[in-house]
MARNU-735383 format. One record per residue (C-alpha): residue in three letters; x, y, z. Coordinates in nm, 3 decimals. Layout:
MARNU-735383
{node "ALA" {X Y Z}}
...
END
This chain:
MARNU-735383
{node "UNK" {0.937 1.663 -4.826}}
{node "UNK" {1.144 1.938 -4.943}}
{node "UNK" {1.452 1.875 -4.781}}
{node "UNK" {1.439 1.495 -4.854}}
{node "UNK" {1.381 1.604 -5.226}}
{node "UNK" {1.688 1.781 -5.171}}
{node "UNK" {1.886 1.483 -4.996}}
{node "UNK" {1.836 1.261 -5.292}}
{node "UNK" {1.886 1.526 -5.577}}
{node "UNK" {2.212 1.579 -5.369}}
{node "UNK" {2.279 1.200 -5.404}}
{node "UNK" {2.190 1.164 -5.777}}
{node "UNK" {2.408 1.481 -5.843}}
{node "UNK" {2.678 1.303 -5.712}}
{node "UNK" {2.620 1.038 -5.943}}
{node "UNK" {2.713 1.182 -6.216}}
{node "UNK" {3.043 1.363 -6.093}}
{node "UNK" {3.223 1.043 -5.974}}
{node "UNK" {3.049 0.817 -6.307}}
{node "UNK" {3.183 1.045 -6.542}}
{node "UNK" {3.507 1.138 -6.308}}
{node "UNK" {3.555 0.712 -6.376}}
{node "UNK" {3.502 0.731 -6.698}}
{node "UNK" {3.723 1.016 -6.827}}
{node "UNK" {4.003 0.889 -6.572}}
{node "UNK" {4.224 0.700 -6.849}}
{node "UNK" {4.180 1.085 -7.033}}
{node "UNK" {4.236 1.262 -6.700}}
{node "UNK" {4.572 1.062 -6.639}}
{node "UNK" {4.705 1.111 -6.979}}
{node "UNK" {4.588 1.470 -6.956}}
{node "UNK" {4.791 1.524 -6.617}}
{node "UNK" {5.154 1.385 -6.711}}
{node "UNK" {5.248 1.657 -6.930}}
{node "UNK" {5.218 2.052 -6.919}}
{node "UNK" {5.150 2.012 -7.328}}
{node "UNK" {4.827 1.799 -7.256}}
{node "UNK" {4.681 2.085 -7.012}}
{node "UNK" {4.478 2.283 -7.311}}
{node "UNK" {4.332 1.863 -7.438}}
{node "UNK" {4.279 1.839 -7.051}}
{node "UNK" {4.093 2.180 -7.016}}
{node "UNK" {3.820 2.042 -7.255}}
{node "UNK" {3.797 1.734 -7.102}}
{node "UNK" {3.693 1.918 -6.764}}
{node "UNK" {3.449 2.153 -6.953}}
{node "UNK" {3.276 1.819 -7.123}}
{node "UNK" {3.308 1.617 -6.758}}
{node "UNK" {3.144 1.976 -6.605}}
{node "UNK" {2.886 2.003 -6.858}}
{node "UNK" {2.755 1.690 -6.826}}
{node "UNK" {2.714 1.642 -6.536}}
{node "UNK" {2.554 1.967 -6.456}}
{node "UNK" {2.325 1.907 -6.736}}
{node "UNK" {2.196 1.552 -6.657}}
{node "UNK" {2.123 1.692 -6.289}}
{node "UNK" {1.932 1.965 -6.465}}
{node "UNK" {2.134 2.281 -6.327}}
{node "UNK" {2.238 2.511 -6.618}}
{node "UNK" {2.435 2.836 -6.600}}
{node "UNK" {2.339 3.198 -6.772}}
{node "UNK" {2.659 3.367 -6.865}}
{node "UNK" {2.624 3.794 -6.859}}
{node "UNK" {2.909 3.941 -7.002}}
{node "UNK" {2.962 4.292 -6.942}}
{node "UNK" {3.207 4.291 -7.251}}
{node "UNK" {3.316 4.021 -7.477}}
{node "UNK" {3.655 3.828 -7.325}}
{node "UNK" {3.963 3.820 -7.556}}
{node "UNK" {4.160 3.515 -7.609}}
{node "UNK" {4.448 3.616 -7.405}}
{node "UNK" {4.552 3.526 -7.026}}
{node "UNK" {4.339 3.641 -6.734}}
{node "UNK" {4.296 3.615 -6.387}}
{node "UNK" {3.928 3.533 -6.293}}
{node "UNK" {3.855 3.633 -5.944}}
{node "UNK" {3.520 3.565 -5.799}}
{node "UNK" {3.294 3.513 -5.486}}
{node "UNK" {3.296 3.170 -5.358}}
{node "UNK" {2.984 3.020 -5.212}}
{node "UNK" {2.962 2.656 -5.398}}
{node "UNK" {3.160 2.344 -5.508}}
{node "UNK" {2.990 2.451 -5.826}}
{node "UNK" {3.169 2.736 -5.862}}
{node "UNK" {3.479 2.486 -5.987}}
{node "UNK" {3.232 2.343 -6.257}}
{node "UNK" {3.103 2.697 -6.416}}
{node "UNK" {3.482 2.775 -6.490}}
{node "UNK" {3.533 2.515 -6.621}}
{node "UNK" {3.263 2.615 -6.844}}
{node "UNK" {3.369 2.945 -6.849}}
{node "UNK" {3.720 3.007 -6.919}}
{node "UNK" {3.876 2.927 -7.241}}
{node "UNK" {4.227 2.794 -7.342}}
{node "UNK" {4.487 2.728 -7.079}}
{node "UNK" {4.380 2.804 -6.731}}
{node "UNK" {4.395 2.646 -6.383}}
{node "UNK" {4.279 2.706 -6.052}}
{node "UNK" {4.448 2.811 -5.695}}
{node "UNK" {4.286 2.622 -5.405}}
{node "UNK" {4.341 2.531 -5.049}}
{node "UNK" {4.574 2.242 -4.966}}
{node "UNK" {4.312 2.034 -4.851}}
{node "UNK" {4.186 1.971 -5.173}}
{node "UNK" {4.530 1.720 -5.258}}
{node "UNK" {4.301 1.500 -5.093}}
{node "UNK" {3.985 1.548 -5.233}}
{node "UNK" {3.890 1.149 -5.485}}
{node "UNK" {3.753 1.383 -5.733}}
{node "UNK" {3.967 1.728 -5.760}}
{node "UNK" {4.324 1.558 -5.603}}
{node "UNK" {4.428 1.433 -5.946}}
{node "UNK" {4.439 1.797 -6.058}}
{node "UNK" {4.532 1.966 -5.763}}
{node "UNK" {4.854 1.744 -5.757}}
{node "UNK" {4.958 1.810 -6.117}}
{node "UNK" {4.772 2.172 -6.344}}
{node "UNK" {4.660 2.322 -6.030}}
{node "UNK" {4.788 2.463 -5.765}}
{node "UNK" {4.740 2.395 -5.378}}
{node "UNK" {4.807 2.630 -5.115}}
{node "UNK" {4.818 2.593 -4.729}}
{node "UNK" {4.671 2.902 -4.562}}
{node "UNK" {4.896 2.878 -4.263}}
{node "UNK" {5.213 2.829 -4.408}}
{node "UNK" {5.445 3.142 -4.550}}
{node "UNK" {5.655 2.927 -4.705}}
{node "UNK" {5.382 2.744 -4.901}}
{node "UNK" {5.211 3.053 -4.982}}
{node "UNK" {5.539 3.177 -5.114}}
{node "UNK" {5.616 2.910 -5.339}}
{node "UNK" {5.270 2.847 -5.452}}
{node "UNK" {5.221 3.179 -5.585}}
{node "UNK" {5.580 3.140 -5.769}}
{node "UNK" {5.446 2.827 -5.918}}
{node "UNK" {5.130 3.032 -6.058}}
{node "UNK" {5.347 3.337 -6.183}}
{node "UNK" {5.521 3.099 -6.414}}
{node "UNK" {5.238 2.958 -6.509}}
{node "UNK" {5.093 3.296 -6.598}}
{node "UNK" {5.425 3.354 -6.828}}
{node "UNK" {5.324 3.068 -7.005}}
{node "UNK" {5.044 3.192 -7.097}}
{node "UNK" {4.820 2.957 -6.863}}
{node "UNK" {4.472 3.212 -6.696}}
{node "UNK" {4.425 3.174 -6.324}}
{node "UNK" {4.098 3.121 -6.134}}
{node "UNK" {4.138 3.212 -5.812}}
{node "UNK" {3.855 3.273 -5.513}}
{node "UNK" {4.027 3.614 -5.312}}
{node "UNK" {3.812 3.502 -5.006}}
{node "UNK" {4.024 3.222 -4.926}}
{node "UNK" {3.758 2.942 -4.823}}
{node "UNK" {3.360 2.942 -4.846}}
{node "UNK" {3.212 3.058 -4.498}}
{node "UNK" {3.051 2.909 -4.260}}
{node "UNK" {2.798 3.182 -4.322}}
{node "UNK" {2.436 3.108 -4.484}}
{node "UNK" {2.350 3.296 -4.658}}
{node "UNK" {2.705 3.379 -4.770}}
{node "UNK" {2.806 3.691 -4.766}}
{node "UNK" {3.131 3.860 -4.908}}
{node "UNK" {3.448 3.846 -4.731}}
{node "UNK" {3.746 4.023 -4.741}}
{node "UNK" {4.014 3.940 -4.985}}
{node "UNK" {4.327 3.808 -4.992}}
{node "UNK" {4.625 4.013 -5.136}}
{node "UNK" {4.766 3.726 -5.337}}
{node "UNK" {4.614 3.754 -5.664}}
{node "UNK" {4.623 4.146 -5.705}}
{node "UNK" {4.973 4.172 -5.656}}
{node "UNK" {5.021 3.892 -5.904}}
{node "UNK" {4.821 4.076 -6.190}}
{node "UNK" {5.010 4.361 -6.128}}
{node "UNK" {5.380 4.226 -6.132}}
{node "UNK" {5.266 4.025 -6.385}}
{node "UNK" {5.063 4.255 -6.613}}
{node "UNK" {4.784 4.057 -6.635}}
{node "UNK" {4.396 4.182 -6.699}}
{node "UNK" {4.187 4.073 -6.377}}
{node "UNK" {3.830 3.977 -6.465}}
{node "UNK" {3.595 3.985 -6.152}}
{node "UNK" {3.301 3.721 -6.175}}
{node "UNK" {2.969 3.754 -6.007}}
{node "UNK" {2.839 3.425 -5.902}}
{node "UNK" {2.497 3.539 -5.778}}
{node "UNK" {2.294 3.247 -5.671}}
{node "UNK" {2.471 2.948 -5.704}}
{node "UNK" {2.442 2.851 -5.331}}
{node "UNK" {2.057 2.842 -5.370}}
{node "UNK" {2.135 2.582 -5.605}}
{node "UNK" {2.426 2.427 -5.420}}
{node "UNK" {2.594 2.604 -5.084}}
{node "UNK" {2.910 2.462 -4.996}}
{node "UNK" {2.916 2.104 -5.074}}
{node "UNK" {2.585 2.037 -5.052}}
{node "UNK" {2.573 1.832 -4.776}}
{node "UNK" {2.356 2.021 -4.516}}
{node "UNK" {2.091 2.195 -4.740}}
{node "UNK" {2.122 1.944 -5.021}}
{node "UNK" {2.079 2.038 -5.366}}
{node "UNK" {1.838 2.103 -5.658}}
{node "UNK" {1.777 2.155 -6.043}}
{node "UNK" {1.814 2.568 -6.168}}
{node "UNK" {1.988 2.807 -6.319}}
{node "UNK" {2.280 2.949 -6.209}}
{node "UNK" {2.281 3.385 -6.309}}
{node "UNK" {2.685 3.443 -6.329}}
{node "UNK" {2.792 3.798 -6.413}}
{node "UNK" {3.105 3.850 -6.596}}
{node "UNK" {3.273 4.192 -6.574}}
{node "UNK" {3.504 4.423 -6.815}}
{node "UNK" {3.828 4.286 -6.761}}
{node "UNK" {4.038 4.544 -6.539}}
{node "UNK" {4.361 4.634 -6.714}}
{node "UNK" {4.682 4.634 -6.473}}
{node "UNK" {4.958 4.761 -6.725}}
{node "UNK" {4.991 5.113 -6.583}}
{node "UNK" {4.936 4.983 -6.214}}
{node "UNK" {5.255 4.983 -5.921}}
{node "UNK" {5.286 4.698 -5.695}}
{node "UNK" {5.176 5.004 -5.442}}
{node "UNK" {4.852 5.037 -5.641}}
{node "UNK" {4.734 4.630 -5.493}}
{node "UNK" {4.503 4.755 -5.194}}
{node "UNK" {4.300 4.974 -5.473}}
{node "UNK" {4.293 4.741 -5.698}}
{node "UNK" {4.195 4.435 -5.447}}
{node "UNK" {3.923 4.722 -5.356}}
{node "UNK" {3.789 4.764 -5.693}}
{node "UNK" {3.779 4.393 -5.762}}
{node "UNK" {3.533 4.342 -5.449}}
{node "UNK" {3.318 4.668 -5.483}}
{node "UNK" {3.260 4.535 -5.846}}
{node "UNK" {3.159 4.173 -5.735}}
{node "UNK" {2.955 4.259 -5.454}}
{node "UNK" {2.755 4.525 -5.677}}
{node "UNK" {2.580 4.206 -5.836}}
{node "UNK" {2.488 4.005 -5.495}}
{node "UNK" {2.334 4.277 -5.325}}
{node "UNK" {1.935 4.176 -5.336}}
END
C-alpha cells in the first residue's frame, strides 16, 4: 500500500511540474531570449519551484550557518534528487544558473534552460568540458552565481552516499575569486531519490544545511585539491546519521 501511495504521489507530483512548466512557458520563452531577462527569469523558476513543491506538500527548512551576502557565489552541493534543482531555485538569489550534464538538452521540462542560462556539459568530451567551463567563467564575470553538483551525476547507489568530486568548480572559484558556499542536502532522497521513478515519492520536509561561504581570494590555482577537500569534508559532516 505504501509503495502504490508512493506511485501515485509520484504521478500527482508530476502534475504540477509540467501544468505549471505550460503555463509559465510564454514567460519562460521571453525569459530565455535575452541575457537581460535572466534575473525576471530567476523568479519565475523560484515561483514555478515553489509551487509546485508546495501543492505536492514537500517544503524545505533552510539552516544557514551564516547569513549569505548579495554578491556572486558558487553553490556546491551533494546530489541525490531531481529536487535538488527546485530548492535552488528557492535558494539562491539574483543572477545564478546551473552546470549540468549534457543529457539534460533533452530533458521537456529543464531543455529550455539548459539550451539558453544554463550550461550543459558532456562528461566524456575535453573539448566540451573546456568550453563549457569558459562559458561559466564569463558568466561568473558578469556577475551571474553558479550551482554546480561536484559529484558529476546522482549514483546508482541507495542510499546515496558521497562521491568524489570533480575538479571543475574549485579551480573556477579560485581563478575567478569567487566565495564557494557548500550546501548540505540531507534527506531529500527520502523524499525524492533520483527521479522518482523506482521508489516513488511523498509529502515532507526537506532539512538543507547552508554553510559559511569559503573565501578563495588568497588561494593559488595549486591550492584546488585542498580546497575541493574542504568543500566535501564540510558537506559530508551534515549526512553522516
Amino acid at each position: 500500500m505504501i509503495k502504490l501511495l508512493k506511485r501515485i504521489h509520484s504521478i500527482y507530483f508530476s502534475f504540477w511540474i509540467v501544468f505549471f512548466f505550460f503555463l509559465f512557458w510564454p514567460l519562460y520563452y521571453w525569459g530565455t531570449r535575452r541575457p537581460s531577462r535572466y534575473l525576471a527569469l530567476n523568479k519565475i523558476r523560484a515561483v514555478h519551484a515553489f509551487l509546485s513543491t508546495a501543492l505536492s506538500g514537500v517544503f524545505f527548512r533552510f539552516k544557514f550557518e551564516k547569513p549569505l551576502d548579495n554578491q556572486t557565489y558558487i553553490y556546491c552541493a551533494n546530489h541525490t534528487s531531481n529536487l535538488d534543482i527546485v530548492l535552488f531555485c528557492l535558494l539562491a538569489k539574483g543572477k545564478f544558473h546551473f552546470m549540468g550534464k549534457e543529457e539534460l538538452m533533452k530533458n521537456p521540462v529543464l531543455g529550455i534552460f539548459f539550451r539558453t542560462i544554463d550550461v550543459a556539459v558532456s562528461r566524456d568530451s575535453k573539448i566540451s568540458a573546456f568550453r563549457a567551463f569558459k562559458k561559466v567563467g564569463e558568466n561568473l564575470d558578469r556577475g551571474m552565481s553558479l550551482i554546480i553538483f561536484p559529484e558529476g551525476r546522482i549514483d546508482d547507489l541507495y542510499p546515496p552516499v558521497l562521491h568524489e568530486f570533480k575538479n571543475g568548480p574549485f579551480r573556477l572559484a579560485i581563478e575567478h575569486n569567487i566565495p564557494i558556499v557548500p550546501v548540505s542536502i540531507i534527506n531529500l532522497w527520502e523524499i525524492m531519490w533520483d527521479s522518482g521513478f523506482k521508489y516513488g515519492t511523498r509529502p515532507g520536509i526537506g532539512e538543507i544545511y547552508v554553510h559559511e561561504p569559503i573565501s578563495t581570494v588568497i588561494l593559488a590555482t595549486e591550492s584546488a585539491d585542498v580546497l575541493k577537500e574542504e568543500v566535501f569534508n564540510k558537506i559530508n559532516s551534515k549526512l553522516q546519521r
